[in-house]
C-alpha positions, 0 to 999 in steps of 0.5 A: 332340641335334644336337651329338651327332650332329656329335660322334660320327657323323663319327668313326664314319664315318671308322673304319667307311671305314678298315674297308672300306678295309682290305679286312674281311669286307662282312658285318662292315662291314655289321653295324657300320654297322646298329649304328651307325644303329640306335644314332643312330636309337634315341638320337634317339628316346629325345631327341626324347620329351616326357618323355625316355627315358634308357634308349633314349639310353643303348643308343642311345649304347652301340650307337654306342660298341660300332660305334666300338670294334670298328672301332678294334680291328680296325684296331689288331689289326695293330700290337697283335701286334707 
């Protein structure tokens, strides 16, 4: 469980600043930080069950890959139109 987290919750952080950075809507980058927190608590919770729950993992890892996307997208957006 930890590995996980120390794989994709730095990446995550960086790009969620790199938003902010970039002067995005404080709405937006509210929003994709709550989803990318709820994404990491629902995964720990679905890891952490006796029997686990592979259905809270995977929305748990979706939420934090849908955080992830959207903040890289909105960073690529600029050098996209080109």
């Amino acid at each position: 469980m930890h590995g996980n987290f120390a794989e994709y919750a730095p990446l995550a952080i960086i790009l969620l600043a790199f938003v902010e950075l970039q002067k995005f809507s404080p709405l937006l980058v509210h929003a994709l930080c709550w989803m990318l927190i709820a994404g990491r608590a629902i995964h720990a919770y679905g890891v952490s069950q006796e029997k686990e729950d592979y259905r809270l993992r995977v929305a748990g890892m979706v939420l934090t890959f849908t955080a992830m996307a959207i903040s890289a997208l909105l960073l690529l957006g600029p050098f996209l139109r080109r």
